[in-house]
N, C-alpha and C positions, 0 to 999 in steps of 0.2 A: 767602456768603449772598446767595440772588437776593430781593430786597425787591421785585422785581415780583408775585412770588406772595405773596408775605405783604400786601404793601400790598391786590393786588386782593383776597383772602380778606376780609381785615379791612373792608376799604369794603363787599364784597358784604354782610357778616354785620353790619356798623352799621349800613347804611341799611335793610336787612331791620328788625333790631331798634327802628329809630327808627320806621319804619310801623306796628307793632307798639305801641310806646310810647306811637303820639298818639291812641289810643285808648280809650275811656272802661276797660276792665277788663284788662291785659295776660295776667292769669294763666288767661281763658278761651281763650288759644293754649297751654295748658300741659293734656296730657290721656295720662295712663299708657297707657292702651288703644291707642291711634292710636302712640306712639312703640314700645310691644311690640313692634306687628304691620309695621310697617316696619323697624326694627331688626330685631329675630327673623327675621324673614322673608328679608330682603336679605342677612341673613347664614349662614343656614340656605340660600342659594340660590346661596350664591359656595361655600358648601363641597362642596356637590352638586355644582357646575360644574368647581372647581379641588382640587388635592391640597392637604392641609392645608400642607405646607410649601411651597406656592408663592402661597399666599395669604400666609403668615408674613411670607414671604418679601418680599411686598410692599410691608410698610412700610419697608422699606431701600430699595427702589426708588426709593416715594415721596418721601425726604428727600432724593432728587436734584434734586427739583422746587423745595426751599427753600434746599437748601446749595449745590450742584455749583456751581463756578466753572471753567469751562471755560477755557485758553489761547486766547486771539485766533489763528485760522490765520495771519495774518500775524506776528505775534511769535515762533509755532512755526516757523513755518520761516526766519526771522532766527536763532534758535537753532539749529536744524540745520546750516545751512550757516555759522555760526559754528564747529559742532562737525566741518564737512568742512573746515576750514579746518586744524583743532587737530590731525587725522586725518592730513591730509596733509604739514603742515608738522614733525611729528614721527614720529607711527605710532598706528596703530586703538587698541593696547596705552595711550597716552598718554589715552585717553576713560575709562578706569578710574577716573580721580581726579577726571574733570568733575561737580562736581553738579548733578542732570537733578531737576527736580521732576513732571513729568509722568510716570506711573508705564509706561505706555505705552512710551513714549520711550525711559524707563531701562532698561527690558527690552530693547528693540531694541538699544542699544548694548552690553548688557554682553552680547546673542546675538552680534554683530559681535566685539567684545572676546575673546570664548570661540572666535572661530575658525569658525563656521557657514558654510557653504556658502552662498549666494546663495538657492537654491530652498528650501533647508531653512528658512533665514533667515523665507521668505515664508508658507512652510506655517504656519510656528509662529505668526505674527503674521497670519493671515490666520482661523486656527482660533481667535485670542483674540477676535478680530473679530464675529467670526463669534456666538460663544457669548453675547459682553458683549449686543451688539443684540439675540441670541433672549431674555436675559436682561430687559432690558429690553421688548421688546414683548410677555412675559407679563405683566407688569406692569402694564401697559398696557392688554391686553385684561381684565385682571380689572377694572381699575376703570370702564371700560366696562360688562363687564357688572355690576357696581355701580349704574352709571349706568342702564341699562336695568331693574334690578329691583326699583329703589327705587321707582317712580314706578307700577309693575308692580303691589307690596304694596299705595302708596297707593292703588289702586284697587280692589283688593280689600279695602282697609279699609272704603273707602266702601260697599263692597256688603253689608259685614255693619251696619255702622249703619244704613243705608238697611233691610235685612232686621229689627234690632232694633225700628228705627222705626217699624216698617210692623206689625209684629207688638203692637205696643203702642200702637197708636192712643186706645186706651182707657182709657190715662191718660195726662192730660198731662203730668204730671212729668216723666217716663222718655222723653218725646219730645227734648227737650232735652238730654239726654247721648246721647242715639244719631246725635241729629247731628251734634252735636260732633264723634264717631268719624269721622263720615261724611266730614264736609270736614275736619277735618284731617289722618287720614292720608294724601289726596292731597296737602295743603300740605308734610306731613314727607316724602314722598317726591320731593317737585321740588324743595325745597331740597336733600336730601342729592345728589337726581342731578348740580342745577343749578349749586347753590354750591362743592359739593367733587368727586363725582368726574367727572365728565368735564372740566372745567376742569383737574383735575389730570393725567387721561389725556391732554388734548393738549400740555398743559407737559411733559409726559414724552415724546411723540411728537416734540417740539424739541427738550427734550435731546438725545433720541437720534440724532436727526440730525446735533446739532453736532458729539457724539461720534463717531459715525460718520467727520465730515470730519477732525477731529483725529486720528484715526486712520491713516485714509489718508495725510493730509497724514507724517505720524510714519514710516509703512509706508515710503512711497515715498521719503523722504529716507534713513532707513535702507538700503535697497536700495542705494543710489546712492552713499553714503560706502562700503562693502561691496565694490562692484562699481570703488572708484577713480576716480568719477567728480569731475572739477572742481569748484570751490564754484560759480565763475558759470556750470556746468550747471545742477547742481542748483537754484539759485536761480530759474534759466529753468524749469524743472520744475515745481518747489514751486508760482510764479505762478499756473499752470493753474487750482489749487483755490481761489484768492482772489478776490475783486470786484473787477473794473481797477481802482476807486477806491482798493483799498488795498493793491494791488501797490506794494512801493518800489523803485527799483535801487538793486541791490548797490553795497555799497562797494568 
């Protein structure tokens, strides 16, 4: 569970609420019309943009952004060269019975285990790589453009309240709810851009980075128990993708 996204959600969506609150009426930020036409609209404009199943598909993306707990690259690759150690001190065949929680990982070893060729090895794990991240930065681009078309709608809300308004000068009544329309579908569309999606599109742009290293990191140490090579090679290796601060030596 990443409590960095949940805590900043929550703070941004209280403190909004509480600004809201110290106000003499709360319920005149509460308007059908204005949430329609941003809702309706932004969403009418992500399915014109995107295939209905890669929009779906996005909310499994998005739960990366609150759940994913990524392995430290420095622990990953204490684990590997752990597991070059198991490899070499008995046989590849002996990694069968290691349990690998990283899903990644375990694939690499049971491709090593099954006998794979070196290059075959990397094809395979280089195409998973490959798809997980395109996976990922659709994702990414949708809530973007999220982001970009919410604030889009709000302004077009405003131009039809402003047009109600303007049309209805002539009684006062009906002034008043037109403008309502007016300024807050712009407010519903910069909260949704500001509060939720693009916040979440860069939290998702850092996942995919991390993963991205985790990967590699995984890739290249697999390659390396495969190909026979030493633990305190691979150890030397692995380093390259960590922060000097949290390189350790091998034991």
């Amino acid at each position: 569970m990443d409590f960095g996204t949940i805590i900043g959600l929550l703070l941004a969506s209280i403190l909004v609420l509480a600004a809201i609150l110290t106000g003499e009426s709360p319920i005149i930020f509460l308007n059908a019309p204005s949430a329609l036409v941003v809702i309706g609209g932004t969403i009418g404009a992500t399915l014109i943009r995107n295939p209905v199943g890669a929009v779906l598909g996005t909310f499994g993306v998005v739960m990366k952004a609150f759940t994913t707990k990524l392995p430290r690259p420095n622990e990953l690759a204490d684990e590997i060269v752990e597991l070059a150690r198991t490899a070499r001190k008995n046989s590849l065949l002996s990694l069968e019975k290691v349990t690998i929680e990283n899903p990644f990982l375990a694939k690499g070893v049971q491709l090593c285990v099954d006998g794979l060729e070196p290059a075959q090895l990397r094809s395979i794990l280089e195409t998973d790589m490959s798809f997980t991240i395109a996976r990922h930065k659709r994702g990414q681009e949708i809530l973007e453009g999220i982001g970009s078309a919410a604030p889009a709608f709000g302004m077009i809300g405003t131009l039809i309240g402003l047009v109600q308004m303007l049309t209805s000068l002539d009684d006062p009544k009906s002034i008043g709810p037109a403008m309502a329309v007016a300024i807050l579908t712009t407010l519903y569309g910069a909260l949704m851009a500001n509060v939720f999606a693009l916040p979440l599109a860069d939290k998702l742009k850092v996942r995919s980075k991390e993963e991205a290293l985790t990967m590699a990191v995984c890739l290249e140490g697999v390659l390396a128990i495969v190909q026979g090579d030493h633990p305190a090679s691979i150890d030397e290796k692995l380093k390259a993708f960590l922060e000097p601060k949290k390189r350790t030596v091998a034991a």
